[in-house]
N, C-alpha and C positions, 0 to 999 in steps of 0.2 A: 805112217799110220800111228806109229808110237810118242810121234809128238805129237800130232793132235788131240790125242786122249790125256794127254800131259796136261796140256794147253788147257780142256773143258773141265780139269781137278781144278787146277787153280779158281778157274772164274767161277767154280758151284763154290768152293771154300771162302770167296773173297764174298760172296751173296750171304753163306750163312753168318760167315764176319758181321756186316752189316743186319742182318735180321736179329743178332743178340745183343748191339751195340759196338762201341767204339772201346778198346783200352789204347791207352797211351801212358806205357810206363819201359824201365829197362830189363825189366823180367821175363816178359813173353807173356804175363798170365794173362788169362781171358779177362773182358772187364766185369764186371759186378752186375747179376741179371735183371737188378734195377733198373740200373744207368745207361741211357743212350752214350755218355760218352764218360768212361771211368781214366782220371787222369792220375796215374800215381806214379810218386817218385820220394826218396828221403833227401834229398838233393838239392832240390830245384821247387820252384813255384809257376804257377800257370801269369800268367797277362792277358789281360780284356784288354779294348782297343782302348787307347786316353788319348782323351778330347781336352779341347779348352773349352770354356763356355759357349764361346760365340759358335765354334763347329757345332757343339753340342746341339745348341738351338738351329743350327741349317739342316738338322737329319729331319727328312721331311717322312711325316705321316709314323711318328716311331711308333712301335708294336708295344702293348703293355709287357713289362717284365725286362726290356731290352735295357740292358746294362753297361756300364761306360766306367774310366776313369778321368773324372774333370783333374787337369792338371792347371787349371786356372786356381781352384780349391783344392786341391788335394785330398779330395772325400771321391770316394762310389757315388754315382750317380744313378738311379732306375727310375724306368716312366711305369707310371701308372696311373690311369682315370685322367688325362691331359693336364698331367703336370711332374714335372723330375721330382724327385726325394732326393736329400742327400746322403749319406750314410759316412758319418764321419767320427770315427771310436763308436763310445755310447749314444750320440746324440744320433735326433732324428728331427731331419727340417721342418720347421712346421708348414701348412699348406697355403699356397698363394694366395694372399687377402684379394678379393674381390673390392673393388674402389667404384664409386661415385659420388655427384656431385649435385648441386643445386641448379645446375642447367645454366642458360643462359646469365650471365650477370651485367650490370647498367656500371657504368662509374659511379664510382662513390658507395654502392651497395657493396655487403661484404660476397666472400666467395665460401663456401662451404665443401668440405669434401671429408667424404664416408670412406671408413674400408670396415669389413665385415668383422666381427668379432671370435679374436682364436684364444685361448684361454691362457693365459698367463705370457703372453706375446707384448715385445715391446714393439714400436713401430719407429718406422725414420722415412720423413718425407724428404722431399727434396723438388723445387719447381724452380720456373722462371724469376727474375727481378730478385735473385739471392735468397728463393723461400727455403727456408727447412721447420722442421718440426717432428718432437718426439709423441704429441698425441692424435691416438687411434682417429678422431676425427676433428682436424682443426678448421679455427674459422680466421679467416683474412680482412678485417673490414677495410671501406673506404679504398674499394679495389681504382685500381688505375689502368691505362687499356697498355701498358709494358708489363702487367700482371698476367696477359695473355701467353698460352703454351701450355708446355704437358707437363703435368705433375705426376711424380712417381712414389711410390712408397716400398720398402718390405720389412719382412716381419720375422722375429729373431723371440726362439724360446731354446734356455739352455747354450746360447751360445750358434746356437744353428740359424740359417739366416734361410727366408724363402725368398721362392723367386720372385724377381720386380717385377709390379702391375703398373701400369697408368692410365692416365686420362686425361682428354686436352678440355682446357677450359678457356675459352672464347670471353674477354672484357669490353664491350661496345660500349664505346662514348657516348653520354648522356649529352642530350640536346638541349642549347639554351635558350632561353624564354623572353628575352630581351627584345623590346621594340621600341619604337619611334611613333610618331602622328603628325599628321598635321595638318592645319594649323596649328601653331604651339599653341596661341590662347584664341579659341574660338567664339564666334558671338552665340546667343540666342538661333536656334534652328540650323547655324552654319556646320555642312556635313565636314565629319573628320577623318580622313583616312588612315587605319591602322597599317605600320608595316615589321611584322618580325623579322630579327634578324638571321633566321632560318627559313629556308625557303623551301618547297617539296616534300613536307612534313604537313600531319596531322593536328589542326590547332582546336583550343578550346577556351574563346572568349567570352568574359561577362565585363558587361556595361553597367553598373550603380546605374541607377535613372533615364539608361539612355536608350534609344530606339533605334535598332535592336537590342534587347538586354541580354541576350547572347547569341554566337554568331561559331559557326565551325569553318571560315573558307580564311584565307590566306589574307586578304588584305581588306578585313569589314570596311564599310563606312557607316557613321555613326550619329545623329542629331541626341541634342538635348533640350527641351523646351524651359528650363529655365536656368536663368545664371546660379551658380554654387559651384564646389568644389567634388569632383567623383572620381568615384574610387575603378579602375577599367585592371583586369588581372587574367595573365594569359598562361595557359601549360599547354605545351609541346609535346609531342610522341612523334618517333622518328627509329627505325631500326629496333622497333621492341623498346624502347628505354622512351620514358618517361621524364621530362624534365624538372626543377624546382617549381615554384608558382614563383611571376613577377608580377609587383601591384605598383602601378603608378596613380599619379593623382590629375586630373584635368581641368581646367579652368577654365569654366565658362561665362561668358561675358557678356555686359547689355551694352553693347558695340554703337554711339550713336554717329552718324557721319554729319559732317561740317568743313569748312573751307576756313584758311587762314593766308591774309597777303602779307608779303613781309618788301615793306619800304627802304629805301636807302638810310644808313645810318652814321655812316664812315667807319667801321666792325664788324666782324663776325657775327651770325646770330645764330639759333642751332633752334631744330625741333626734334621733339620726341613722340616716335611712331608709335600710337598706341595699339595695347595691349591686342586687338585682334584683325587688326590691320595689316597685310600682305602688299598692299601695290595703292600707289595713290597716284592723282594728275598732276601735272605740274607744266603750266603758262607761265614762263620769265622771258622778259623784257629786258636787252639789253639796256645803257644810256644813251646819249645822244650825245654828238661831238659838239666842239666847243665853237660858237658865231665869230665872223670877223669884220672887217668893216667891208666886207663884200660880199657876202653868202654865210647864210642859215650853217649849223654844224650839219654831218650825215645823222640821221635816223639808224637809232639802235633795231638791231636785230629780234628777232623773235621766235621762242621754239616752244611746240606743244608735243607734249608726250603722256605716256605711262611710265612708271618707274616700280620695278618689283621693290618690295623695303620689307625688312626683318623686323617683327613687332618689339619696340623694347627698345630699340634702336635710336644713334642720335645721328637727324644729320646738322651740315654746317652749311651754312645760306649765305652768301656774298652778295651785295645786292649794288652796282652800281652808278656811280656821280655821273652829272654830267662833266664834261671837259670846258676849264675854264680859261676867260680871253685873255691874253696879254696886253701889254703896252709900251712904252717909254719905258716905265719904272719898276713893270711886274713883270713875272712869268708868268705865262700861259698853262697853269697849271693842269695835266693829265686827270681823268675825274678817279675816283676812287677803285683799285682793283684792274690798274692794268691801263687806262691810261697816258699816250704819249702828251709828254708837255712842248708848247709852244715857247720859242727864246722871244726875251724883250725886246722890242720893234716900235718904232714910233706910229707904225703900222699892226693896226690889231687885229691876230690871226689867232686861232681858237684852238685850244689842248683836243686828244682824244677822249672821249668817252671812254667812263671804266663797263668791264663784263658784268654780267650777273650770271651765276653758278651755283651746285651743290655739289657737295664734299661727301662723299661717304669714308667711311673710319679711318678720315685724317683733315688735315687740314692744308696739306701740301698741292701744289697744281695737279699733280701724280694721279692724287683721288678726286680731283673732279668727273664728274658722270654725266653733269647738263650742264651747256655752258651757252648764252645766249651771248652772241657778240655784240661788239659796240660801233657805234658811227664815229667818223674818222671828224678832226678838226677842220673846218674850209680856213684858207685865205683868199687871196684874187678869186681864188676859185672855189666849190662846195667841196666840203671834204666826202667820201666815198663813206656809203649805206653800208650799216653793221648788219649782221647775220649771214645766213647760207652757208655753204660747204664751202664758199671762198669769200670774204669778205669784197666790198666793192670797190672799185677804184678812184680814185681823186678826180676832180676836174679841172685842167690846167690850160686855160687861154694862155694862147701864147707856145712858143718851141721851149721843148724841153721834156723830159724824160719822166712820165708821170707814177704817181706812187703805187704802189699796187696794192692790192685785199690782202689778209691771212689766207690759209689755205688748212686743208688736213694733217700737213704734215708740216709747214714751214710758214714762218711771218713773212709777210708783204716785203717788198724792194720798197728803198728810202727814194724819191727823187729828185730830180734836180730842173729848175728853172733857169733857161735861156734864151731869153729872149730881148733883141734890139743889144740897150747900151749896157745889160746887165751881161758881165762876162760870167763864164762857166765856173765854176765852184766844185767846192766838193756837195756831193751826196748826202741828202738828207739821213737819218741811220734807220736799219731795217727793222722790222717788227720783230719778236720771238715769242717762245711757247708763255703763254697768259699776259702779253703785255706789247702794249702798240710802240711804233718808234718816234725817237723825238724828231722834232721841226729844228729847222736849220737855218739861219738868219741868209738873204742874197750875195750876192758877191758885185765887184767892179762897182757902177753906179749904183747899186742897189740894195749896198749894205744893211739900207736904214727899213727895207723889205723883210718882214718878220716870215716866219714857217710853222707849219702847224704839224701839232701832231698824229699820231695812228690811234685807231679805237684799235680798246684791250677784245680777248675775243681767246678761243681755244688756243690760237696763234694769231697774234697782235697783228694788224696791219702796218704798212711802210710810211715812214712821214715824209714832211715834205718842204721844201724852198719856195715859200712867196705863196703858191697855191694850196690845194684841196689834198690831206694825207688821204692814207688807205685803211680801210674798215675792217674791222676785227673777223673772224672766223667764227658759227655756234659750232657744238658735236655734243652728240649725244655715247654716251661708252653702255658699261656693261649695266644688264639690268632692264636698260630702256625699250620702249614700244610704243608702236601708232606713234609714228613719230610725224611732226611735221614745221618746215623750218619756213619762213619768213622773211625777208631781208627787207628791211629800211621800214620798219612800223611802228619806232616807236621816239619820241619827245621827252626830253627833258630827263629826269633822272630814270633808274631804272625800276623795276619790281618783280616781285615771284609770289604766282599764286599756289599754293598745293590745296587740294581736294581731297577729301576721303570718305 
């Protein structure tokens, strides 16, 4: 019983303890009837808890008045109104600058950013792409999108520094304004297609003179009704940003169309695609292989097409010979441009026909694009019909191994005549890429037997021993359309017509 009444002294005394406060000293005295908690001593010093900044700032939801020592600073810390003070000697932190900005920014514009004004406060920013700066509000021109990120600032009066604010600021790439059309040089009423070089963007074209004279969709089309020079200028908007203005100039043209043939010459000859010209016709006639004292030469080939062409543009025209006879004391000369020739014979056996071709930006076999083949040389026999995707073959009365056409990929086989008291021989020679093969004189009794050549052609045809060589190959390459090829149409020398 006498310790429980013990027991209930203690816990009323420990109650009234706490109803007058807390002391904490080595005296025993009560603490001071002020003070919830009186700490004394002559000795010793009390410690708050010490933080470093970064803890500091993870105390979540802190209580105004609640007190710290930053050991990042070395100052007293207290929050109050949501934001730390520092308390360091004399000084007192000044109050966290509030920061903004100019909002979105385009490239090339500058970037601006605000912090609030504290009275006698220096400032220090700090951003992306190495920014710093000591004023309250700096400007950035000529922003760049690595300009992007968050900029920070604080603010220092007396030595005391506030806490860091920031703000992200967004640089989007300005869109550019650049385009194309075409046709480059248009006629009279001919529609032109605009195309920018940004695509899924908002556009804003004007046409000088032209109908429409302005236009908001992606890719206008555009007439002019008379020739002169105008002025076409486009801006872009794309992701909020707005691009430069770009102004070109158009040229418009009084486009008349006509036709020009170009004959054999023994040289090159060249046209120039005018100014709003896109695609013209073009009918060439290979030549015709060379007569012998037996048979007519083969009939040159012939192709009809379209051909796309660049206005401004040259091309190069070959136009070729027919293939000429041998004899006794001449050679049977190949016509111009490909051409197998005939060896001397007292027997007159006819050279191949040269091709007729056009050359786009060169003058190598490489860049031909239309190539109408040629008729092959006859001996004993008729030489083989120029054009088609394979040139024709020889005609060889008599045993023996006849010559063959060009083809797409490869010249005609040479051949060889054997027949009766004429022994076998070698092989007339094969045709290759732009050029028919030569004739080959008989063999055994037949020496005095002349051979004729192959017509020139994409790939030459095969010449020949005593008979009919083999006919040149046409093709058409890149560019080409409505194509259509011909074999054996055509006499005597060759020609090229273009239309436009």
């Amino acid at each position: 019983m006498r310790s429980l009444f013990l027991t209930f002294v203690i816990v009323l005394s420990s109650l009234i303890n706490f109803a007058q406060g807390t002391g904490i000293n080595s005296t025993g005295n009560p603490p001071d009837p002020s003070a919830g908690l009186d700490v004394s001593f002559n000795d010793k010093g009390m410690l708050v808890p010490r933080l470093t900044t970064t803890e500091r700032n993870a105390i979540v939801s802190p209580a105004n008045g609640l007190l710290i020592f930053n050991i990042t600073t070395n100052c007293f810390n207290f929050y109050r109104g949501g934001n730390w003070f520092e308390l360091c000697g004399n000084c007192i932190a000044p109050p966290t600058p509030v920061v903004t900005s100019n909002g979105a920014v385009c490239s090339g514009d500058s970037i601006k950013l605000y912090a609030t004004f504290i009275p006698n406060a220096t400032y220090s920013w700090t951003g992306p792409n190495g920014f710093s700066s000591t004023l309250q509000n700096p400007k950035i021109p000529n922003a760049i999108t690595a300009m992007s990120g968050t900029y920070s600032v604080i603010a220092s009066t007396n030595g005391c520094v506030s806490n860091a604010t920031s703000i992200n600021v967004i640089v989007t790439q300005k869109p550019v304004s650049t385009f194309t059309f075409s046709p480059s040089s248009p006629n009279i009423g001919q529609a032109i297609t605009f195309s920018p070089t940004v695509t899924g963007a908002s556009y804003n074209w004007s046409f000088t003179g032209g109908s429409p004279a302005s236009s908001t969709v992606q890719n206008p089309s555009v007439t002019w009704a008379s020739t002169g020079t105008y002025l076409v200028s486009l801006i872009v908007t794309q992701n909020g940003c707005i691009s430069d203005t770009t102004k070109t100039n158009v040229s418009v043209v009084n486009c008349t169309h006509s036709s020009q043939t170009f004959s054999y010459t023994g040289g090159a000859q060249t046209w120039t695609v005018p100014g709003c010209i896109t695609s013209i016709t073009v009918d060439a006639y290979g030549a015709q292989g060379g007569a012998s004292y037996g048979a007519a030469g083969g009939l040159g080939g012939r192709v009809q097409c379209t051909l796309a062409v660049t206005p401004g543009s040259t091309l190069n025209i070959f136009v070729g010979q027919q293939g000429q006879q041998s004899s006794s004391t001449l050679l049977g000369y190949g016509g111009y441009n490909g051409g197998g020739s005939a060896p001397v014979s007292s027997n007159v056996c006819g050279g191949g026909g040269g091709a007729t071709d056009i050359r786009v930006n060169g003058t190598a076999l490489s860049d031909r694009v239309v190539v109408a083949g040629a008729g092959a040389g006859s001996g004993q026999g008729s030489g083989g019909a120029g054009g088609g995707l394979t040139g024709g073959q020889g005609s060889t009365p008599g045993a023996g191994v006849w010559a063959t056409g060009g083809t797409q990929s490869a010249g005609g086989n040479g051949g060889l005549y054997n027949n009766g008291a004429c022994a076998p021989g070698a092989y007339a020679q094969n045709g290759s890429l732009g050029q028919g093969g030569n004739g080959i004189t008989g063999s055994g009794s037949c020496t005095s037997s002349g051979g004729s050549g192959g017509g020139g052609g994409y790939y030459g045809g095969g010449g020949m021993q005593i008979n009919g060589a083999g006919g040149g190959s046409s093709y058409t390459g890149t560019g080409t359309s409505n194509v259509t090829h011909t074999q054996g149409a055509n006499s005597g020398n060759g020609s090229l017509t273009i239309t436009w």
